[in-house]
Phi, psi and omega in degrees: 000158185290164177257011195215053188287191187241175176212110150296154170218120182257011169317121164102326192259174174245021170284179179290315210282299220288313196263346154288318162305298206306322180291328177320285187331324179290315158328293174318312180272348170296340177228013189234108168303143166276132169120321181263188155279120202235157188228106172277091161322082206070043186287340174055220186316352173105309209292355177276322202292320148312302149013269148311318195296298181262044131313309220090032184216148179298076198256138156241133193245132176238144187206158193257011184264135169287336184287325169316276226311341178294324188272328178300306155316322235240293186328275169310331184064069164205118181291011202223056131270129178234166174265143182174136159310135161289342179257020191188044172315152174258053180220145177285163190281176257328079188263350179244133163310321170215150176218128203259128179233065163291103163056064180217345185272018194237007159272328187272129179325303228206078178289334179291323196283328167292335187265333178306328171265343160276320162311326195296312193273347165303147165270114173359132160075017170256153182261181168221149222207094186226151175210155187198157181276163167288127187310322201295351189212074134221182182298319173097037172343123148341311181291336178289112180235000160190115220249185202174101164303139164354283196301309175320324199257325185309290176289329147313294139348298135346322200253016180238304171248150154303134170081092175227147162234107151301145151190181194202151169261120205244167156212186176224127199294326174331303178292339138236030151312336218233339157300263172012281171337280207269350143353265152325327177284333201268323169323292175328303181297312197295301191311317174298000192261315183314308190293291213254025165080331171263034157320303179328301212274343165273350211279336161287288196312347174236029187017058203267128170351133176261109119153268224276133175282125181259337169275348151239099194261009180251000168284167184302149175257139192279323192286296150027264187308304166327234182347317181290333189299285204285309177316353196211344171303204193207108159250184171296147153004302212274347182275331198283142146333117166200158188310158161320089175241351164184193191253001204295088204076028179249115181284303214219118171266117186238154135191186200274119125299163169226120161293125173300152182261147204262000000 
């Protein structure tokens, strides 16, 4: 994997890139029993493995950076981030019930070796829950090393597991022209608040990220409320998770696999 990938934590924000990660995760646990055992793939900043955690389920969130996975313990207050290669886990095969892949297969060279490890540590009949953007409509990141049309990425998948379920995040441009828009603007606004000292007194109102003190982890965790919040919120139509129906305005391609039971 690149070293120099990036790690978001969209808890708390409202652009579109924020609220799409997050219905992935929503996505997720919508097909995932509390009680089981999971593996997060490229957890970066911890919060989908927060997530999961308040799901109900047993998650080890793994990343190949020592600075996440560090900030993560301390953040999250969880002990069960390890540092590990995604092309080389330190887990015996079939050790999971499930295993969740955001945006993750498109940092790695040698995507068959990668979905190969993931089959490896599934447990006979457990799934797996993966996504990636559509080459046509990203920036095209330094960290991106290997990008995937629709079809390309669908059938890579299809040719490893059993039981695909499509499915994609779609969007409509109007809608985000008009995120984009006010985006910038709320940018605007904050810096200008900023400049003259009331930041403190606007920070709700425009919901800007708290944030978490790592250096005292025995304080209230704020991110709690934050995340049961983004969990129950309601977005438009167009962020959600939903079957597959063409590429037309298809952003992010996801999907349900099944390991055949042996």
């Amino acid at each position: 994997m690149s070293d120099t990938v990036q790690y978001h934590n969209p808890i708390g924000k409202l652009d579109y890139i924020s609220i799409q990660h997050l219905e992935r995760y929503k996505f997720a646990i919508s097909r995932i029993k509390p009680g089981q055992r999971l593996l997060d793939i490229a957890c970066g900043a911890g919060y989908g493995t927060a997530i999961l955690l308040r799901h109900g389920c047993k998650v080890i969130g793994v990343d190949y950076n020592n600075e996440a996975i560090a900030n993560a313990r301390i953040i999250r207050m969880h002990n069960g981030f390890i540092k590990a290669n995604a092309l080389e886990l330190p887990f015996s095969d079939n050790s999971f019930d499930a295993v969740v892949s955001f945006e993750t297969i498109e940092h790695v060279k040698d995507g068959n070796q990668f979905l190969s490890e993931m089959y490896r540590v599934l447990r006979p009949d457990g799934i797996f829950i993966c996504s990636t953007p559509n080459i046509r409509y990203t920036a095209h990141p330094q960290y991106h090393v290997n990008e995937y049309e629709p079809e390309e990425f669908y059938k890579l998948i299809e040719q490893k597991f059993s039981e695909i379920e499509r499915y994609g995040q779609y969007f409509k441009l109007l809608d985000r022209a008009s995120d984009l828009y006010h985006r910038q603007f709320q940018a605007r606004f904050i810096a200008f608040f900023e400049k003259i000292g009331i930041k403190e007194m606007i920070k709700h109102m425009v919901r800007l990220d708290v944030k978490e003190d790592v250096k005292n982890p025995t304080l209230p965790f704020p991110e709690d409320l934050r995340i049961e919040m983004a969990l129950k919120e309601n977005c438009n139509s167009y962020y959600r998770v939903r079957p597959f129906i063409n590429t037309k305005w298809l952003r992010i391609m996801v999907v349900v696999a099944k390991k055949e039971t042996d």
